[in-house]
C-alpha positions in Angstrom: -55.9 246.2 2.2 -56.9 244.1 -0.3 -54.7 245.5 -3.1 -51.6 246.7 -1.7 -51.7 242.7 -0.4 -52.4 241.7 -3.8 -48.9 243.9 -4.7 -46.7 242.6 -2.0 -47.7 238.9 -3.6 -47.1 239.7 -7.1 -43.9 241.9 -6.8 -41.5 239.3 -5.3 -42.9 236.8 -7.4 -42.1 238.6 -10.2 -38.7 239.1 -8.9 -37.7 235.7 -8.4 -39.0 235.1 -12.3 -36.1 237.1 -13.2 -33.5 236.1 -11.2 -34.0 232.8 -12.2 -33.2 233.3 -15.9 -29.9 234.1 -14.8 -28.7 230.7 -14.7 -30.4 229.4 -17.5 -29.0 232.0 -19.5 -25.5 231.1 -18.5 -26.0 227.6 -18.7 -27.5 228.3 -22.8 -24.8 230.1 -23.9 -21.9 227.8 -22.1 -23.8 224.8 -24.6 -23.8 227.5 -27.6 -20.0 227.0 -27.3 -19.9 223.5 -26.4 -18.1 223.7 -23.1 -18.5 221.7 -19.8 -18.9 223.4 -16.7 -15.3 221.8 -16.0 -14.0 223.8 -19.4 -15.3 227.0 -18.0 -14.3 226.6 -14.4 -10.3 225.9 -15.5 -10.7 228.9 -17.8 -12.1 230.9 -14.5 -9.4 229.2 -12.6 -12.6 228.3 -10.0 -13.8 225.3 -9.1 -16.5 223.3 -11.2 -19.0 223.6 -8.7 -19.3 227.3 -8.7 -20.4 227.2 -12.4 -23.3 224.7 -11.3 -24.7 226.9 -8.6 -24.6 229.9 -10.9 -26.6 227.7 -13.6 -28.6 226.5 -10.9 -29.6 229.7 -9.1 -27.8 228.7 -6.2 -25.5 231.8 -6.2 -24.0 234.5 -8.3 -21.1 234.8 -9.7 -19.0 238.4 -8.8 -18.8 241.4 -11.2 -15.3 240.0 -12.7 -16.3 237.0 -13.7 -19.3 237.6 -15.3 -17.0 239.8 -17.4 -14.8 236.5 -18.0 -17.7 234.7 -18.6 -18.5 236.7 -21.5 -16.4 237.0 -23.0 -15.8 233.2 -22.8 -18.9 232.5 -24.1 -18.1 235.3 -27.1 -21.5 237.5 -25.9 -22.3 240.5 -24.4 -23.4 241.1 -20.8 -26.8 241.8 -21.9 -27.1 238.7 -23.3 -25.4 236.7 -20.5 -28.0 238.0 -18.4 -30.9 237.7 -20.6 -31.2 241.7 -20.8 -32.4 243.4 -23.6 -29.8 245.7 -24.7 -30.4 249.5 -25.4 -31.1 250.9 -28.4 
């Protein structure tokens, strides 16, 4: 009991660690490029408050527009997402 508890504790923690470099990772490379979230949202053609609860964890943004995002911000999806890329 003890250690299969011990792994349903760790495991979602770990989880949640990741997912919430998502939106710091957006949020860094929107400030690379000197954009406000209001810059990116006209470019999206989205409101401005979708870009703050992607940089703030809130929610994601769909496949598409993490595409746009991107290539916005000049960088691959890898690094948008904090992902180390493949060799």
């Amino acid at each position: 009991m003890g250690i299969s508890h011990n792994i349903k504790c760790v495991i979602p923690f770990f989880v949640f660690l990741i997912i919430m470099s998502f939106g710091e990772n957006f949020k860094k490379c929107r400030k690379e490029i000197n954009l406000s979230q209001k810059d990116v949202a006209k470019k999206l053609g989205i409101c401005q408050s979708n870009i703050s609860d992607w940089e703030n964890d809130v929610s994601r943004p769909e496949y598409e527009k993490l595409i746009q995002l991107a290539e916005i911000y000049n960088v691959t999806l890898y690094q948008l997402l904090g992902i180390n890329e493949p060799r």
